[in-house]
C-alpha positions, 0 to 999 in steps of 0.5 A: 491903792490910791491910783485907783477907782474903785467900782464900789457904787457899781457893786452896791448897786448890783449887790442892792439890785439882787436883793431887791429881785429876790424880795420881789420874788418871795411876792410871787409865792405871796400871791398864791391862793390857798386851798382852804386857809392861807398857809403864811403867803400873806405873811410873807408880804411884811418882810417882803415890801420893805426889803424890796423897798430898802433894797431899791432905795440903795441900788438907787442911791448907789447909781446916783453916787456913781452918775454925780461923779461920772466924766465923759471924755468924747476925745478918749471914747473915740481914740478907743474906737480908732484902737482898731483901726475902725474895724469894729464898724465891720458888720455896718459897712458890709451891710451898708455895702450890700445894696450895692453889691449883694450880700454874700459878696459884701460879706465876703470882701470885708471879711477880707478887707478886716483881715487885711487891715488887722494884718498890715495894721491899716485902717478897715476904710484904707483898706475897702476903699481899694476892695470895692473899688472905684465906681462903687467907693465914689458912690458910698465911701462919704455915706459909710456910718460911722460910730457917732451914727449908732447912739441911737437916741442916747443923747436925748434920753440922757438930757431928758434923764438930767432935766428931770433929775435937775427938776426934783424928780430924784430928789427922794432917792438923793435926799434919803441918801444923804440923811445917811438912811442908805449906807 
């Protein structure tokens, strides 16, 4: 069907990734020590190395392929976060809450507070801002995290990730890949 896009490279990748972990682990059976004599493990070493090699190189090139055409479009990711009127930000909001009201109680009001938004089809904040109440919205309302606060350290690994793979450091995987070795 031409309208869609088809998660090939991801299926390579995972397929490539499962035949690498069970060439890696006939090493396990390699390493053993014989009694008196080795009874084959070591033999098992020259099909072993490669396939785990040969299937790598192709989990490798698969995740290429599928980062050398990946878009990312910010607006749509956070519309799908708004899609529930924010209630997956639940658990960060009853935590954050807690300090100031106590665990079980924080607990118990945005429990009640999702149920509520899921029910009228509000937005959780609308909602918790009239559960909590005044004194305690004005304190913590503003200082609520907010999805962007839970990437965590993403956005620098992932520069990181580029400016190395921009600097040559992916450059056997991408060059094996494109002699047509990995297909």
């Amino acid at each position: 069907m031409p309208q869609k896009s088809n998660p090939i490279s991801a299926e390579l990748a995972i397929g490539f990734g499962v035949l690498a972990e069970t060439a890696a682990a006939a090493m396990f059976r390699a390493i053993e020590a014989g009694h008196e004599r080795a009874a084959g493990e070591w033999q098992v070493e020259w099909q072993a190395i490669p396939d785990v090699f040969q299937a790598a190189a192709g989990a490798l090139a698969a995740a290429g392929s599928i980062v050398s055409g990946l878009r990312v479009f910010p607006d749509r990711m956070r519309s799908n976060l708004d899609v529930d009127g924010g209630r997956i930000m639940s658990e960060a909001y009853m935590i954050a809450l807690a300090g100031q009201l106590g665990r079980d109680k924080a607990h118990e009001l945005v429990y009640e507070a999702v149920r509520q938004s899921r029910d009228r089809d509000e937005p959780l904040l609308e909602v918790l801002s009239r559960s909590v109440g005044e004194p305690v919205w004005t304190q913590l309302g503003s200082s609520l995290p907010k999805p962007e606060d839970y990437i965590g350290e993403a956005a620098g690994v992932c520069d990181a990730a580029v400016q190395h793979w921009r600097s040559g450091g992916a450059k056997i995987v991408t060059d094996t890949a494109k002699e047509g070795h990995l297909s």
